[in-house]
C-alpha positions in Angstrom: 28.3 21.1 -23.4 30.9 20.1 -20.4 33.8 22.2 -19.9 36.7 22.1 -17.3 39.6 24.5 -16.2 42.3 24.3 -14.0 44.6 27.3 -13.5 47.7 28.1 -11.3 48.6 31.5 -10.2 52.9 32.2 -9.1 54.3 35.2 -8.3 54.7 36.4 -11.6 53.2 33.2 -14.4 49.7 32.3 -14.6 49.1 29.3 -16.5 45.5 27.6 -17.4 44.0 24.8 -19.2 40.5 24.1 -20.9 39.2 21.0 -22.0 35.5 20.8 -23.2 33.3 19.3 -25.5 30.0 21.0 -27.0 27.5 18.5 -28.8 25.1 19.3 -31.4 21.9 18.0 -33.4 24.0 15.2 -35.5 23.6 16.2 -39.3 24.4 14.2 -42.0 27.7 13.3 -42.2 28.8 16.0 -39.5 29.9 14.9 -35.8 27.8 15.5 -32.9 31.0 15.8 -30.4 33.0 18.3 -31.0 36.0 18.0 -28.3 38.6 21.3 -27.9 41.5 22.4 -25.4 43.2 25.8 -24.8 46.6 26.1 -23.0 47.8 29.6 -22.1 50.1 31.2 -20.2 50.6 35.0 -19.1 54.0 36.8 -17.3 53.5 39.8 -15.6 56.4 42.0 -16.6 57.2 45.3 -14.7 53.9 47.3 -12.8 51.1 46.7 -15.0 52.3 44.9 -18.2 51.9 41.3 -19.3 52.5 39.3 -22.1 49.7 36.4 -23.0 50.2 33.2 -25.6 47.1 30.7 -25.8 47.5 27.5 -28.0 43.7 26.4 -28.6 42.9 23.2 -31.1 38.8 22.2 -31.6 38.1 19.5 -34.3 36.0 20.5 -37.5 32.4 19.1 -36.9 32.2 18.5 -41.0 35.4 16.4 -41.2 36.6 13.4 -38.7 40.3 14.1 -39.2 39.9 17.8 -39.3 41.6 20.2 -36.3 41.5 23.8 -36.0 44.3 24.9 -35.0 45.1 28.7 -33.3 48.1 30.2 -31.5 48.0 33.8 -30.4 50.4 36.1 -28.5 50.1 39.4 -27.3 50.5 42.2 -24.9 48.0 44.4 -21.9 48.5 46.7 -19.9 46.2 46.8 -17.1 44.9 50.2 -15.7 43.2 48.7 -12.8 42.2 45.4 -11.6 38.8 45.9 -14.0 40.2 47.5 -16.8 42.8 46.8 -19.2 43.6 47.5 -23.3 45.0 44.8 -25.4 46.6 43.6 -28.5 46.3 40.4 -29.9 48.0 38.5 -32.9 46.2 35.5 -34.0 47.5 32.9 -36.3 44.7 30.4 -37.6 45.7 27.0 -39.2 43.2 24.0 -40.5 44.3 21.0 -41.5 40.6 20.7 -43.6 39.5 23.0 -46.0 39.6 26.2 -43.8 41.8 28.8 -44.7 44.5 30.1 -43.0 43.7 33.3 -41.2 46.2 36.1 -39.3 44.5 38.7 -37.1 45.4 41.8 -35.0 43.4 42.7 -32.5 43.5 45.8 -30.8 40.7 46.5 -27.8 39.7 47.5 -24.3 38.2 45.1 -21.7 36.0 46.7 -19.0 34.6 44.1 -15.9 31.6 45.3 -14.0 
């Protein structure tokens, strides 16, 4: 697995970008290099709220034309610099035989 970020940090806008690849045991028929990028962005809005989107895409190991493809948006609000609560709307779309998926998530992140 190789993976790569780069990040920039204004005033207000943090932006960052992923790019990695994970390989696996080749199976039959299945690729062995899986290549995937995320792009996100988050605004600090007034005090301690922000607002987060993420575009992600990662190829489907069983198909060689196959993308998975996610955007999510959401909101935090951070009650320190190590602690904030969340919520997270995820839209999931595959262009292979995957399913199309909508999620909300609603959770706490603590860093120690």
């Amino acid at each position: 697995k190789w993976q790569m970020l780069a990040s920039h940090r204004g005033t207000r806008l943090k932006s960052w970008l992923i790019l990695g690849r994970d390989h696996y045991q080749p199976a039959s028929g299945k690729r062995n290099h899986i290549p995937y990028s995320l792009l996100g962005a988050s605004l600090t809005l007034q005090g301690r709220h922000r607002l987060v989107a993420n575009l992600m895409q990662r190829q489907l190991p069983e198909q060689n034309a196959g993308r998975l493809k996610r955007m999510q948006g959401g909101y935090s609000y951070h009650f320190s610099q190590r602690s904030m609560a969340y919520l997270l709307l995820d839209h999931t779309a595959s262009s292979g035989s995957q399913p199309r998926l909508r999620v909300v998530s609603l959770g706490m992140q603590q860093r120690f």
